[in-house]
N, C-alpha and C positions, 0 to 999 in steps of 0.2 A: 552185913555191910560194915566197911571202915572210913571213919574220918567225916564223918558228917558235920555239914558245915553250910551257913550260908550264900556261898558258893554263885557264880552266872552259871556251871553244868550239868546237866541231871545224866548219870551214865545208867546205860537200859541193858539188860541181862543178853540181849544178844551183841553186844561190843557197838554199838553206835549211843555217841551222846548228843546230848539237846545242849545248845548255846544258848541263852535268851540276849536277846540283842540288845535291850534297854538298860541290863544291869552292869552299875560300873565297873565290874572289872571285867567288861567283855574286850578289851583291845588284850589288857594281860592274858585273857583265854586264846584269845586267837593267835597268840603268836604262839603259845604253848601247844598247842593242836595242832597246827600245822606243821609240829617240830616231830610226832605219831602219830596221827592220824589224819585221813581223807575226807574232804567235803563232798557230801553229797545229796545235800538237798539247802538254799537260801534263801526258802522267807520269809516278809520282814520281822516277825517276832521273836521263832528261835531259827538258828542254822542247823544241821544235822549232820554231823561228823559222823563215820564209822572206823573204829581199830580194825587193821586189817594185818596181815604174816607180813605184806612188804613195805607197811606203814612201821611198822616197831623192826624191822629188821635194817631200813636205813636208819630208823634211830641209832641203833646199836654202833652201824657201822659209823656211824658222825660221834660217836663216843660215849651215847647215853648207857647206862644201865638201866635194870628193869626195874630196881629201888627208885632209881632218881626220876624216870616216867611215871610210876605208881605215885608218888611222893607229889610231885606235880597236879600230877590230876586228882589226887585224895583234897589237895589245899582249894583245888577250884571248884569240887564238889558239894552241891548242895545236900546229899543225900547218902553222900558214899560211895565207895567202888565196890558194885555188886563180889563178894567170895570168889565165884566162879572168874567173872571177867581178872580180876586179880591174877589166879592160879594161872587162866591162860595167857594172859600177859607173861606170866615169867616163864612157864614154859615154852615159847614163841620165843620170847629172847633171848634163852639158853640154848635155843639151839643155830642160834649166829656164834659161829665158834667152835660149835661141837665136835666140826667135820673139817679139818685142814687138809690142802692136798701140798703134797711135794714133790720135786723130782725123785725118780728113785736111784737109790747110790750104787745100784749095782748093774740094772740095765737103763740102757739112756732113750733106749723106746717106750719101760713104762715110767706111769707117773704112780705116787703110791698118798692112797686117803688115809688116813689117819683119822678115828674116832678118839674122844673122851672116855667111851665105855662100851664095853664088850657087847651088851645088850642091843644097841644101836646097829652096829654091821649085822647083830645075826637078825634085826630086823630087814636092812636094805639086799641080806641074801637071799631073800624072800621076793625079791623084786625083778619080774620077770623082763621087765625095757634095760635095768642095768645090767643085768645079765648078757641082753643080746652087744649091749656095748662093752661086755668084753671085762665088768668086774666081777673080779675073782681073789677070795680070800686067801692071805698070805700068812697072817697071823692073830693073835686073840685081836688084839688094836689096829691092827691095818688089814688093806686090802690093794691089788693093784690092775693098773686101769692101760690099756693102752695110748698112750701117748698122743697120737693124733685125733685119740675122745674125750680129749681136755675138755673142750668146751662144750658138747653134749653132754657128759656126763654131769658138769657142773648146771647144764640147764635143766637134765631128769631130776638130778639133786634138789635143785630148787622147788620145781612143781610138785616134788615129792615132800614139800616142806624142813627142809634140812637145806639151806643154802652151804655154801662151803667156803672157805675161809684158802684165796688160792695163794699158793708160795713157793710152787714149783717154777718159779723164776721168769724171766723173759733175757732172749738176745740184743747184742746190744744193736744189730746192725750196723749198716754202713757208713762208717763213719763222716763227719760233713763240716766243717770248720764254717761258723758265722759268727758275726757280733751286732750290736745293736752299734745304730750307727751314731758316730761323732758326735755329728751337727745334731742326731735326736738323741741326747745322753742321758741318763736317768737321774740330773737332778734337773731340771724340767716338767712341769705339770703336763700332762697330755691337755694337747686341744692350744697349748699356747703358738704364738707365733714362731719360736723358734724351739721346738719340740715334745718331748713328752718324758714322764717318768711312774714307771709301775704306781700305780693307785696301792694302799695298802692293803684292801680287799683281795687286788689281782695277785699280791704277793703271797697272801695267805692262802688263796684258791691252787696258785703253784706249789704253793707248799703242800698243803693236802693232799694234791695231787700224788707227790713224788712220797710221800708216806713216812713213816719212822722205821728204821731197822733196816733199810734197804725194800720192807715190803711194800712199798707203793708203785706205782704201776698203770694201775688201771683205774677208772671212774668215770663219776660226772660231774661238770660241775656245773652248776645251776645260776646264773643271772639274766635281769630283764634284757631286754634289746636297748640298746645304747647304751651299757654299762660295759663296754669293752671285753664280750666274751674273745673274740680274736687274740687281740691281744693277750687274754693271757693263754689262746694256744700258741701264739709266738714263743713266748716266754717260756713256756715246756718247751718248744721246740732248740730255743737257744741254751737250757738245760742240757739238755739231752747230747745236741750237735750231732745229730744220727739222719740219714734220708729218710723224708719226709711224705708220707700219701697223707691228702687231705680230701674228705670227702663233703659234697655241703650240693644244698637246693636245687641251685635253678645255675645257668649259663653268666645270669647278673651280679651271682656268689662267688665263683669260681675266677669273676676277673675284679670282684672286692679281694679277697684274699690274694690276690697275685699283686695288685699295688699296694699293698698291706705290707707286704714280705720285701719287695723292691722297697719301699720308700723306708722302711722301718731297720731292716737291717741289710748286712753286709752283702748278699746274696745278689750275684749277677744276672740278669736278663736271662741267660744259657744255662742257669740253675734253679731253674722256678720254669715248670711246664703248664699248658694248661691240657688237660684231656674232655670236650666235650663232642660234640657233632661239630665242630669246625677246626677243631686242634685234636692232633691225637699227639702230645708230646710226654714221653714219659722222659721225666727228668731227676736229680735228687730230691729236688721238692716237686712233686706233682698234686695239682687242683683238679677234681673231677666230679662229675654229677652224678646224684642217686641213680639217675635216669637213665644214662650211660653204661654202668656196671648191671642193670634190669634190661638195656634192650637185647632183644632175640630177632633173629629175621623173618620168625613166623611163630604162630601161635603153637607155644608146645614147643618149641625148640632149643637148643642150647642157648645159654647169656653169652655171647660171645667176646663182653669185656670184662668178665670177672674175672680172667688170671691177671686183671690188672695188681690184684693182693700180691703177685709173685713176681711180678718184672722184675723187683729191683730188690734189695735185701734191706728192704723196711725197717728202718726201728722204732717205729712212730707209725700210729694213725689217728688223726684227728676227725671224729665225727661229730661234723657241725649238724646243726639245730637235729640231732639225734632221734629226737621223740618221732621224726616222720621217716627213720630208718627203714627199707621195705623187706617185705620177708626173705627172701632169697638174698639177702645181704646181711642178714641174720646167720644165715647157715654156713655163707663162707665165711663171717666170725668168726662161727663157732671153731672153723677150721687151721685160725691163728693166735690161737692163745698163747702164743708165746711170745706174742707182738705186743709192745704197751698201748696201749687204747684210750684216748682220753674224749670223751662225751662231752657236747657243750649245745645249751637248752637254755630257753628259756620257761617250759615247766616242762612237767616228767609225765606230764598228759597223754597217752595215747588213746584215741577214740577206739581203736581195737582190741584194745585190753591185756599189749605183752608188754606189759610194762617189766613184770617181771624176768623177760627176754632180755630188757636193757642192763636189768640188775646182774645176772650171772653171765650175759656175755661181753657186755661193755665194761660192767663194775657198776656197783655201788654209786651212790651219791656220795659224793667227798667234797664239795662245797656249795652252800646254798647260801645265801644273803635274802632275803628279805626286800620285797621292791620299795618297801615304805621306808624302809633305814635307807634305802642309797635318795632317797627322796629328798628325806630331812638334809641330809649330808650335803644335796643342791647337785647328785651325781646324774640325777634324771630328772625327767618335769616333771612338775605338779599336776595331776589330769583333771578335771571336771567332765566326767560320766553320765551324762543325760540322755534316758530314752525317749524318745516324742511320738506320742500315739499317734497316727493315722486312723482317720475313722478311713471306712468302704463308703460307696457309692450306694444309690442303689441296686443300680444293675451289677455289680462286684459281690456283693451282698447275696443277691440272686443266682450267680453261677456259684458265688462256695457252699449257700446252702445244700446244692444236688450234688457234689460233687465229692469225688473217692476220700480217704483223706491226703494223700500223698499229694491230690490236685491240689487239695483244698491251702496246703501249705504254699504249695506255688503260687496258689493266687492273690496269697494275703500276702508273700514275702514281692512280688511287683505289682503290689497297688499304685498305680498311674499315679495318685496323689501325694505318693512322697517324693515325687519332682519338685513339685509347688513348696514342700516340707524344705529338703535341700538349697531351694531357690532362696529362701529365706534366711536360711542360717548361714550358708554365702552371704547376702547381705548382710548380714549381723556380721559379719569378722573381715570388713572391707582391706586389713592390710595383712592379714594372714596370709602365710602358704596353706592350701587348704588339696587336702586327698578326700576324691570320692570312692568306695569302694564296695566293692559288690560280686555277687554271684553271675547273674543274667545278664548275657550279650545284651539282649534286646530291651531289658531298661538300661543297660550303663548307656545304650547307642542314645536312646532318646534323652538320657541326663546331659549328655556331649552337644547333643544340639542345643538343648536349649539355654547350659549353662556355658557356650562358646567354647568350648574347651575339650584339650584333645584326649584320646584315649588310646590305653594300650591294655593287650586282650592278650592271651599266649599266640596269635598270630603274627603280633608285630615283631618284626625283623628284630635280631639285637642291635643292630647300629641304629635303628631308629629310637630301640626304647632307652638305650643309653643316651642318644640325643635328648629324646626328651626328658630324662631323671636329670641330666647336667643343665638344662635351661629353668627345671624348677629350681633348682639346688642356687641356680644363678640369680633367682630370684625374677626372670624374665615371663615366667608361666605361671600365676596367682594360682591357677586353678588345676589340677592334674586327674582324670577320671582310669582309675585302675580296677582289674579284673582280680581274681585271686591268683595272678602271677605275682603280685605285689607284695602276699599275705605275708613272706620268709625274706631278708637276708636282703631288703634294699635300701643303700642306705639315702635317707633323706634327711640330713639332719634339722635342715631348717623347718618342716613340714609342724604347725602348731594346732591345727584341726582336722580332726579327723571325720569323715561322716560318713556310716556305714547306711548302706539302706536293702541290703539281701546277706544272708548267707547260707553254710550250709548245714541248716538241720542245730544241731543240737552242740556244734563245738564247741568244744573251752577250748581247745588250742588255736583255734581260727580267731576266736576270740581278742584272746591274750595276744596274739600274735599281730592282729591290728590295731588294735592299743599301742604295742610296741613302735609300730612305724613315727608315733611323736612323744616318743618319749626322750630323745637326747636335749641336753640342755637347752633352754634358750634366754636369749639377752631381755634383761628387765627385771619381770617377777619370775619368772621362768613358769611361765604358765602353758598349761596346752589342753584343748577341749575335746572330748570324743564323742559322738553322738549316734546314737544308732535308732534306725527310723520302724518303727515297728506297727504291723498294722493293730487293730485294735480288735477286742474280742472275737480272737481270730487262735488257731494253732499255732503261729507265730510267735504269739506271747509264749502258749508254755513252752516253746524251744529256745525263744530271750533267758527267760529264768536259767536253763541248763548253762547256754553257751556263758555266762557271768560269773558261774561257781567259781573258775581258780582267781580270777580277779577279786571277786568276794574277799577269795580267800587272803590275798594277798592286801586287803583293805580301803579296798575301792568301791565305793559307795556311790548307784546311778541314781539319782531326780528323776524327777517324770514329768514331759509337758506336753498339752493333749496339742494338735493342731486344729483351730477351732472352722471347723465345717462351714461355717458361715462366712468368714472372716478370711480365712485361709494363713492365719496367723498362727505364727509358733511364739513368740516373744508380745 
């Protein structure tokens, strides 16, 4: 072992460390941690971090080296950095780098990998998936790859542990003349009355983005919800001045970014399309839904909108909240690497596990801030995270004892009693905009009744659910009851409490993502409260635990208050 030291982390020979949560310098560990490594397990005493290939390989790519991660985590160490973990540490991060790809200077169909060392290709000719994609050695240092398996090849690379380092350029596209407009100039704070002006985070996120050397390109950049991710795809986008596909959520996304792009810059009505199920307009700038490029007209049958990627000569694609990317939009990625790509998240969570899909076909992480710096900074609100036990009945009690466990989760996540729970905590914030939200039709229907207040499900029309987001927003609707159509990409800025009372299973991005809904500024203290209703010695809890890890992570800390069975009191 090296660097032994009184330390908050004890690192364990298979690459996960222990956090203790009481000891002082656990706030300095946790920013450190999350800058290489992954949470995966929170609580209360120690946190459980694991180093993982695409934990130290975004360090790399955000600029760290393996010394100054080791060096890090040797200072935080109570005990050392096991030998081994050390050695695989460096070797992990020597090999971000190892493998560059380029265009090749003599045929324009291939593209040509370039290794550090001889050793290396005569390992990857040894690789019978590369092979079928067509790489074939060229010389002691390179090899070359056909050109339209840019982005396959760079995803076998990856899961082959050798990410690659790409530099075989991008087109520029079609070109598109905008400016940010007059009246909103950029010496103007955003959010004031008479405009806005790039925050210095979103400056530096464009910057990252667009790279040094001309090699930027591609990425993600990573901020919470209401920290103006948009805007800074605008700002690539007025970079660039190239036609535009933007891809993002749900129908209530795609007409945020369209009065985004109209009110913000130069860009006429007849230059800004939207393409979902009630527009199909392909325009310089076109808005479009996940869901849209995924539909087929029968099971098993062609995407019938994915040559949306080719309508128009792209120079630019913006993939909003990225992390819920679906696979079949993954593969005609892969298809246009030559396209610049910019990802925008609010965390890099996927419950499926291709996280490293996002890394080699989207890019890399190229900016991440921190939810608790843009906090301090007064750029998002202050949250207060409380979960409130729900006891069972005892006939509730009675069906989950016999019951499967999949039942047994449903039955604990719509216990009848967290209406009464709800009902109270409404009370408790008489002047607040207040979101209920949840999984199940058939509790949100009965919270609707009985908390007088309307709801929207993915059934409701969009002209209605627009209605009602603009009459909360108006302040005319105190109380708003949403489905997980809500979860992504709506914006409510005024909305200061949240109360969650279902969700599904074990998210952290469901999670984090309704958090999100009140996190944009608010006037006063700039305070905002989230509460999530959980039943009590129930399956429930241990998938509370999971869905809180990236919040954990990011330094959010939930209270606990029981609802007292007798009383029916939460406060």
């Amino acid at each position: 072992m090296s660097g032994a030291g009184a330390g908050p982390c004890i690192i364990r020979n298979d690459r996960t460390i222990l956090l203790e949560c009481g000891h002082p310098g656990f706030e300095e560990a946790r920013t450190v941690l999350s800058g290489c490594a992954e949470l995966v397990k929170s609580p209360p005493a120690y946190h459980t971090y694991r180093i993982t290939p695409l934990s130290l390989w975004n360090a790399a790519a955000g600029g760290q080296t393996a010394a100054e991660v080791i060096e890090g985590l040797r200072r935080l160490s109570r005990w050392g950095i096991p030998s081994e973990v050390e050695g695989e540490m460096e070797l992990l991060m020597s090999r971000y780098g190892s493998l560059h790809l380029h265009a090749d200077e003599t045929d324009s169909q291939l593209v040509r990998l370039t290794a550090d060392r001889t050793s290396l290709l005569d390992e990857l000719d040894d690789s019978q998936e590369l092979k079928e994609l067509g790489l074939c050695r060229a010389g002691e240092l390179h090899s070359h790859c056909p050109k339209m398996n840019r982005g396959l090849l760079k995803q076998e690379l990856t899961r082959l542990g050798y990410p690659v380092l790409d530099y075989a350029g991008y087109r520029d596209g079609q070109k598109l003349k905008l400016a940010w407009r007059e009246s909103l100039g950029n010496n103007i704070r955003e959010g004031s009355s008479s405009g806005f002006e790039l925050r210095d985070y979103q400056q530096e996120a464009v910057r990252k983005f667009q790279g040094t050397g001309g090699h930027g390109g591609s990425g993600v950049v990573v901020l919470p919800c209401g920290a103006g991710k948009t805007v800074v795809g605008l700002a690539v986008l007025e970079q660039l001045q190239c036609e535009t596909l933007i891809l993002t959520s749900s129908t209530t996304s795609v007409e945020q970014w369209r009065g985004e792009l109209l009110l913000r810059t130069s860009l006429s009505e007849d230059e800004v399309g939207e393409y979902t199920g009630e527009h199909r307009e392909v325009r310089p700038v076109t808005v479009a839904t996940y869901q849209m490029l995924t539909h087929r007209r029968s099971k098993g049958g062609a995407f019938v909108h994915m040559n949306l990627f080719h309508e128009r000569n792209w120079g630019l694609i913006i993939y909003d909240e990225v992390h819920l990317l679906p696979a079949p939009v993954f593969r005609a990625t892969a298809d246009i690497q030559a396209t610049r790509r910019l990802g925008l998240t609010a965390t890099l969570v996927r419950e499926d596990g291709r996280e490293g899909d996002v890394f080699s076909l989207i890019g890399p992480r190229c900016y991440d801030l921190p939810w608790k710096v843009l906090e301090r900074q007064g750029w998002i609100a202050a949250v207060d995270c409380v979960e409130v036990i729900v006891p069972m009945n005892q006939k509730l009690r009675q069906q989950y004892l016999y019951a499967g466990a999949k039942e047994q989760f449903r039955l604990a996540a719509g216990n009848q009693a967290k209406a009464q729970a709800a009902a109270q905590i409404v009370e408790a914030h008489p002047a607040a905009a207040i979101l209920v939200i949840g999984q199940y039709l058939d509790q949100l229907e009965q919270l609707a009744a009985l908390l007088a207040a309307p709801l929207i499900t993915g059934k409701t029309p969009q002209k209605e659910r627009n209605a009602l987001y603009a009459a909360f927003n108006e302040g005319k609707l105190p109380v708003l009851i949403v489905s997980k159509v809500a979860n992504f990409a709506v914006n409510l800025p005024d909305a200061s409490v949240a109360i969650e009372v279902s969700g599904a299973f074990g998210s952290r991005q469901e999670e984090a993502q309704r958090l999100g809904r009140i996190l944009r500024p608010k006037p006063g203290d700039n305070r905002a409260y989230f509460y999530t209703l959980v039943t009590g010695n129930s399956r429930e809890q241990d998938f509370a635990l999971r869905r809180r890890m990236f919040l954990t992570e990011q330094g959010y800390e939930y209270g606990v208050r029981m609802l007292d069975p007798a009383e029916g009191a939460v406060f």
